[in-house]
C-alpha positions in Angstrom: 0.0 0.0 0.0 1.3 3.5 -0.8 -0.2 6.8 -0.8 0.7 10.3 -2.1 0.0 13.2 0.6 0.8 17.1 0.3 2.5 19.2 2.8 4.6 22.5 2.4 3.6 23.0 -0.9 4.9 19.0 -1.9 4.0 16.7 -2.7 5.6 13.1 -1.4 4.8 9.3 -2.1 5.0 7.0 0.8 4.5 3.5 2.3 4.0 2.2 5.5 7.4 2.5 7.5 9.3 5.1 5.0 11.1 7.4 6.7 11.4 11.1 5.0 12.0 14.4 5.3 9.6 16.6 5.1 9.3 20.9 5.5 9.7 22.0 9.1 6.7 21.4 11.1 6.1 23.3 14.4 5.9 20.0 16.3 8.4 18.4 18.7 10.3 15.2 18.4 8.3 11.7 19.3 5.2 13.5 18.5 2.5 12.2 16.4 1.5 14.3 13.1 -1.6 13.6 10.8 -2.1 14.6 7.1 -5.0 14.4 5.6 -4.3 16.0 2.7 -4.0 12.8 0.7 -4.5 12.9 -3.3 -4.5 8.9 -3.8 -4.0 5.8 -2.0 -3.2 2.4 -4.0 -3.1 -1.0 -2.5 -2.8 -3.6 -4.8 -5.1 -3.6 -7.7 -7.3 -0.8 -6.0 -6.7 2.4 -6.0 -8.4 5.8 -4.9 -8.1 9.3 -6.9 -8.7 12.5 -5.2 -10.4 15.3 -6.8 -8.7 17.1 -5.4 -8.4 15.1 -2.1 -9.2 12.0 -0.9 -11.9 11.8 1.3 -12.0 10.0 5.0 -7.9 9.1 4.4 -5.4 10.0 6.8 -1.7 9.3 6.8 -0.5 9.3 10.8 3.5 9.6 11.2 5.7 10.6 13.7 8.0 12.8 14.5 11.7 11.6 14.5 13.9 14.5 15.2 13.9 18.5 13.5 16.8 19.3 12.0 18.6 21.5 9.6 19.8 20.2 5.9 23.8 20.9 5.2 24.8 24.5 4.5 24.8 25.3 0.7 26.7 28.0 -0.1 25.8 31.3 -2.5 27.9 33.7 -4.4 27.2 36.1 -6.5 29.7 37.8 -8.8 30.0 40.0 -11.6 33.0 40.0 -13.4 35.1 43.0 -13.4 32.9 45.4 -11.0 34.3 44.1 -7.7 30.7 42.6 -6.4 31.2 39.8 -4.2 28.7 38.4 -1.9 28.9 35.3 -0.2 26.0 33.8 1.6 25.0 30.4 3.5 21.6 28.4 3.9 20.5 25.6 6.1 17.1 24.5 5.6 15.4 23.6 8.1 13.4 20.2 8.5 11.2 17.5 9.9 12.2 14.1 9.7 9.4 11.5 10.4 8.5 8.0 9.9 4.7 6.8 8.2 3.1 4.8 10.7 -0.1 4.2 9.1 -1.9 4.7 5.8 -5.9 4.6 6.7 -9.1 5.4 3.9 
């Protein structure tokens, strides 16, 4: 069985156990999380389309850890000017584990 849910603007496709990492949730770690913004569910042979959600389904997961990704870093430069401007970014995010898929 597998379903594909949306959160943070993303869309992510999941079975029971997978462990992913989603956009940061304001939820602390070992907590339990629900989406139920689920646009199809398959299991086997049978499958259910959302349009654009699927009704009555819920994915439950927890929460493993929050975290921030490794730092990318970003220049800019324009050649001959003498503009240089160096910048870093960790996004942050939620780790968590699918416990259930339910429809």
């Amino acid at each position: 069985m597998f379903a594909i849910f949306t959160t943070g603007g993303k869309q992510y496709a999941v079975s029971e156990g997978d462990i992913i990492f989603i956009e940061k949730l304001d939820v602390e770690a070992e907590s339990t999380v629900e989406f139920d913004k689920v646009l199809m569910i398959a299991d086997g042979a049978e499958s259910k389309t959302g349009t654009p959600i699927v009704e009555g389904a819920k994915i439950t997961a927890k929460v493993v850890k929050n975290g921030k990704a490794p730092k990318i870093h970003v220049f800019k430069y324009n050649a001959k000017k003498n503009y240089r401007r160096r910048k870093g970014h960790r996004q942050p995010y939620t780790k968590v584990q699918i416990e259930s898929i339910a429809f």
